[in-house]
N, C-alpha and C positions, 0 to 999 in steps of 0.2 A: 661786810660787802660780799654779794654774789656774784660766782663768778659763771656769765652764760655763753653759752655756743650756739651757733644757729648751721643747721645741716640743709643742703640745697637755698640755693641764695635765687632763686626765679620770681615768678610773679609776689609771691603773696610774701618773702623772706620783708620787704620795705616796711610791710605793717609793723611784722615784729622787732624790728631795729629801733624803728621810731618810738614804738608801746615801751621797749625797753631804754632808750633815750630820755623819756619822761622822768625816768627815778634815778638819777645820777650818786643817787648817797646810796644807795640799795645793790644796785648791780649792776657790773662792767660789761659789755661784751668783749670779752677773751678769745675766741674764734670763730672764724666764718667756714665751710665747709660744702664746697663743690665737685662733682664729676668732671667739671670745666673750672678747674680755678682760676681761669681768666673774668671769671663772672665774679667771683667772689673779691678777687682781687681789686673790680672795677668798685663792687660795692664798699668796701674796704676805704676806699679813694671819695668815692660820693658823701661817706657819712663821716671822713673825717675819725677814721676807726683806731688805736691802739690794740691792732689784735693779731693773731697769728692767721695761716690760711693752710688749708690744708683740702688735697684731691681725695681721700680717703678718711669715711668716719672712724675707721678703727682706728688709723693712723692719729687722729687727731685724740680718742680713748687714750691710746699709748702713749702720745709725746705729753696730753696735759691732763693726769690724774686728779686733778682736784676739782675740775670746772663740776659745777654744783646742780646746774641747769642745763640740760639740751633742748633744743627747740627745732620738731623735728619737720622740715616746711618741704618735703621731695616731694615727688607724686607718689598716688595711695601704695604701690604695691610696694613697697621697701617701706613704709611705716613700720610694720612690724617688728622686720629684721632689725633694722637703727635706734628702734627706742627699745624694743629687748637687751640688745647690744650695748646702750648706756646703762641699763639699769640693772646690767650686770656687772657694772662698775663701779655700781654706787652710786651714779647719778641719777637727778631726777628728771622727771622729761616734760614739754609741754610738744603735742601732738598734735599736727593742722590736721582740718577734717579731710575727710573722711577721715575716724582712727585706723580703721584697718580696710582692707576690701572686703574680710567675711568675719563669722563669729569665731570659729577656728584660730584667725588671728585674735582677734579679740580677747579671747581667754585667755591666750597664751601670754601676752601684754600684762593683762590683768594680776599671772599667777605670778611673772616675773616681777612686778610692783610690789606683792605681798613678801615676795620670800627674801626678796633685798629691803624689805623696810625706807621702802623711799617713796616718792610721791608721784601720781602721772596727772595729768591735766588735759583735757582735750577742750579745742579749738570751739566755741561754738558763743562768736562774738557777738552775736546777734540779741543775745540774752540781754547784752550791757548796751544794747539801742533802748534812749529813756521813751519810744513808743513801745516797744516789745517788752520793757519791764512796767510800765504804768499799765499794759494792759493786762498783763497777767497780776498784778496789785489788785485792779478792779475788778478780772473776773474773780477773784482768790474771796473778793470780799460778800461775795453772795446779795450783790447789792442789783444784780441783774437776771439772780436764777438758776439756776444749774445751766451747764451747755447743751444744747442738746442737737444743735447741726453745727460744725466749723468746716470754714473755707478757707484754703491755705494755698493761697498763690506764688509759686515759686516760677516767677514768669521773668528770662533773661532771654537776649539777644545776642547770639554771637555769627559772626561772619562765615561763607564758607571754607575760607583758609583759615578758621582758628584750630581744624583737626587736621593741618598741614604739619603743625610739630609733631615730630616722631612718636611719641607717646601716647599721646591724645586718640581719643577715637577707637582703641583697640582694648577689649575685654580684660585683656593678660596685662595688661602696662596701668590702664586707667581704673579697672574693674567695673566700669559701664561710661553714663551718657549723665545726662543731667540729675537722674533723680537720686545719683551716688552723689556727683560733686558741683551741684548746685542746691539744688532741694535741701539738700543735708541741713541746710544753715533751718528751714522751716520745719521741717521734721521735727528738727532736738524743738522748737519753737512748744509745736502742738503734743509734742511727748511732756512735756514740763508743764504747759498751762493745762493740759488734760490730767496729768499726774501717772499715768496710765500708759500702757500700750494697749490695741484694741487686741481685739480676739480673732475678729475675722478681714479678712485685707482680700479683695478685687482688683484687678489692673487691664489697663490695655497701652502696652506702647508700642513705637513706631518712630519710623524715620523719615521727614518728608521734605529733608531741607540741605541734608549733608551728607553726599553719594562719596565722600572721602573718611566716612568712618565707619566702623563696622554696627558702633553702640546705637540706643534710641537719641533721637533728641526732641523725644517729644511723648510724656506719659502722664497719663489721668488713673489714679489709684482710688476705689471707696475702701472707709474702714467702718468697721462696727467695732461699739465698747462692750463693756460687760453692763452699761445698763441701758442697753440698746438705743444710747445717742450714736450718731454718724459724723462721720469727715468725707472730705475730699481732696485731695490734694492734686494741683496739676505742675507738671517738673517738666518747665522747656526751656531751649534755647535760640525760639522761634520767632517769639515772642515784640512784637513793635513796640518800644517803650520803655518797656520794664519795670511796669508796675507791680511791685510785688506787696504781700501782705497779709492779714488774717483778719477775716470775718467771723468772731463768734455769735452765732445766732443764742440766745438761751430764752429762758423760759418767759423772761420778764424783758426784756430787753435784747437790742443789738448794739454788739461793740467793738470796736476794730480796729488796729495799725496798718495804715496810716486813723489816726482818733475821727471814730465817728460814731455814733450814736442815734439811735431808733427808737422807740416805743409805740407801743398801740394799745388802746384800750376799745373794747369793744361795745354795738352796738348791741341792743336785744336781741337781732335778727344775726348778730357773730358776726358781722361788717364791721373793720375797724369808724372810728372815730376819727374825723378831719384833723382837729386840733392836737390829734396823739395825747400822749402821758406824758406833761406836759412840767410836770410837778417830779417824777420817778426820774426826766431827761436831766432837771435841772441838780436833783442830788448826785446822779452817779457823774453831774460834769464834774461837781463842788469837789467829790470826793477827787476824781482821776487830778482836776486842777491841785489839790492839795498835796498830793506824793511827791517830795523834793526829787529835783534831778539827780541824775548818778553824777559824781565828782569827775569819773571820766566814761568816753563809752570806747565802744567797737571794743580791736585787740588792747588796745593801750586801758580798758575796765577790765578785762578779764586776765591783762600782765598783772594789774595792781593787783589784784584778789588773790591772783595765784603766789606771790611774793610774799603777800600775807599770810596766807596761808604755810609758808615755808617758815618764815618767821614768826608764827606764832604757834607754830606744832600742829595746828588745826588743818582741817581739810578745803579745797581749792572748791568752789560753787558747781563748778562744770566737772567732775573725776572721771575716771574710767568706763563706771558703771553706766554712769549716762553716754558718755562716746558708743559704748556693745548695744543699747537700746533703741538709738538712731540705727545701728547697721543695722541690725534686729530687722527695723519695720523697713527698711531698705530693700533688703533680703527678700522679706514677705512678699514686696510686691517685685520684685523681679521675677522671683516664682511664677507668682497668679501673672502675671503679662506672656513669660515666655512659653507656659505650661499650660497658660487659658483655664484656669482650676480657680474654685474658691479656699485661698490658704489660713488654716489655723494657726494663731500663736500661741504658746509659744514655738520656736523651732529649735527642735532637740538634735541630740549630740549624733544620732544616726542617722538623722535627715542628711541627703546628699548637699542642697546648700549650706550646710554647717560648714562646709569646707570652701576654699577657691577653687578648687580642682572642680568638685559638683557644681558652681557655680557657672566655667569656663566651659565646663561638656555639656550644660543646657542653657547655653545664651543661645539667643536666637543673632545672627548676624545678618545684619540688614545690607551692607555694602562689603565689599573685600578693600582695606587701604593701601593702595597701589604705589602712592610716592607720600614723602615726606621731607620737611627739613628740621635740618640739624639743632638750631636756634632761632628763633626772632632775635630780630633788632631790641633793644630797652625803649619801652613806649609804658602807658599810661594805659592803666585796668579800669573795669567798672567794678565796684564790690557792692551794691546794691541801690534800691532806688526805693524809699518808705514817705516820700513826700504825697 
């Protein structure tokens, strides 16, 4: 039996309790761990918990030496510290996204996982939505073409009091706006079904909606690959609806989550054909219809996997390497938006965003945040919308 922890008990901690609630023969949660342990406390109370609580992660390192799992759910800028911090104790960590705010952190995460021989796991549930794995199934199977434009809609809604909590909204606390801790979940999406990061990343952001934050809430990135296909990715919080998703255009076909499907065959004169490829739409359905579903999705797919992974010596779907690859293309385009420059990847260890520090002295700040509060009430999130 595992024994796990969960640090910062806020918006997104319910997923992981619940994802960890699923495997009752597998692993306990043994403690909860807040800045406010009135939070933790209440959640403690909500889920019916047997666990300890604790105001401090060290404090909680110190009093229970053997907890096996930490599960590190604060906002981005203490990722680093807390899950270094575990697994300098031996534990292993699973790390909500963003992994860190820069690659600087990143590494250091990374080296820390290596030299203690233990496991890190980063957040990125989105993998274990059976449209975002069926469609990476189909593009994978070359039944549509190589990719050669993707659309990747990272389009959310939030209020203008949601950067009224203290931390929100501010470079140094949150480490940006949407396209850190929204977009992140599409990112890792087109970093995985492309296989790749691109080479070349453009950006423009901006703020057209929330005079109480400093970050964007609202950016359009293009990327180039190395075989000169394109993306676009657009990272808002402006957005009516919240239709989020990915369009891959390729060679032979269009295909996309939420599932949709395209072909054209062409005219002599290169005008498509009325009736489409009509015979090519009905194999790549046959094939996507055929992929069994995932036994579980969201956090509660990527708990199970990563459990597995502990328990069978093997490595977690989603590691480390992939969490530094999202900041990575993160990075790039915060660059090219606040710099207005066209950015190359990779970003190396002298590059000033390799660090936070470089990152904090060329953000561009759109608003000054004047007031704030301490907490919200406990209410009800949105974590995406793929229908």
């Amino acid at each position: 039996m595992l024994k796990a922890a969960i640090v910062g008990t806020g918006n997104i901690a319910p997923q992981h309790v619940k994802g960890l609630l699923e495997f009752p023969e597998r692993v306990k949660i043994v403690a909860l761990c807040d800045i406010y342990p009135e939070k933790a406390e209440k959640m403690k109370e909500q889920y019916h918990l047997d666990c300890e609580v604790f105001d401090d992660h060290q404090k909680m390192i110190e009093a229970m030496p053997d907890i096996d799992i930490v599960h590190v759910c604060t906002p981005p800028y203490v990722h680093a510290e807390i899950a270094i911090h575990s697994m300098d104790a031996g534990m292993n960590v699973v790390v909500e996204k963003p992994m860190a705010t820069c690659l600087a952190e990143c590494d250091a995460m990374l080296e820390a996982e290596e030299r203690n021989h233990v496991t890190m796991g980063c957040i990125a549930q989105n993998r274990f939505r059976n449209s975002i794995y069926k469609l990476k199934k189909t593009a994978d199977s070359g039944l549509a073409g190589k990719i050669i434009c993707a659309h990747v809609n990272s389009l959310w809604w939030r209020g203008h009091c949601y950067y009224d909590l203290w931390w929100r909204g501010l470079w140094e606390k949150e480490g940006g706006g949407p396209t850190l801790n929204h977009a992140v979940h599409h990112i890792d999406m087109i970093n995985w079904i492309m296989g790749e990061l691109p080479t070349e990343v453009m950006a423009m952001l901006t703020n057209v909606m929330h005079d109480n934050s400093e970050v964007e809430d609202l950016s359009l990135a293009a990327l180039r690959y190395g075989n000169n296909s394109i993306a676009e990715v657009t990272s808002s919080v402006v957005h009516h609806g919240e239709e989020q998703g990915i369009v891959l255009q390729c060679a032979d076909a269009k295909i996309a989550a939420p599932w949709d499907i395209k072909a054209e065959l062409t005219r002599p004169n290169g005008f498509p054909i009325e009736e489409h490829n009509q015979e090519l739409i009905q194999k790549i359905t046959e094939f996507y219809n055929a992929i069994p579903d995932l036994p579980y999705e969201g956090h509660t797919g990527e708990i199970d996997n990563y459990l597995t992974a502990l328990e069978t010596g093997g490595r977690p779907m989603i590691t480390g390497i992939d969490g530094r690859k999202t900041v990575e293309l993160i990075t790039a385009i915060y660059k090219a938006g606040c710099k207005k420059m066209l950015v190359q990847l990779p970003i190396a260890k002298d590059d000033e965003y390799y660090t936070f520090e470089g990152i904090l002295k060329n953000a561009v700040h759109f608003y000054k945040k004047a007031a704030a509060v301490e907490n919200f009430a406990a209410d009800d999130i949105t974590v995406g919308n793929y229908k």
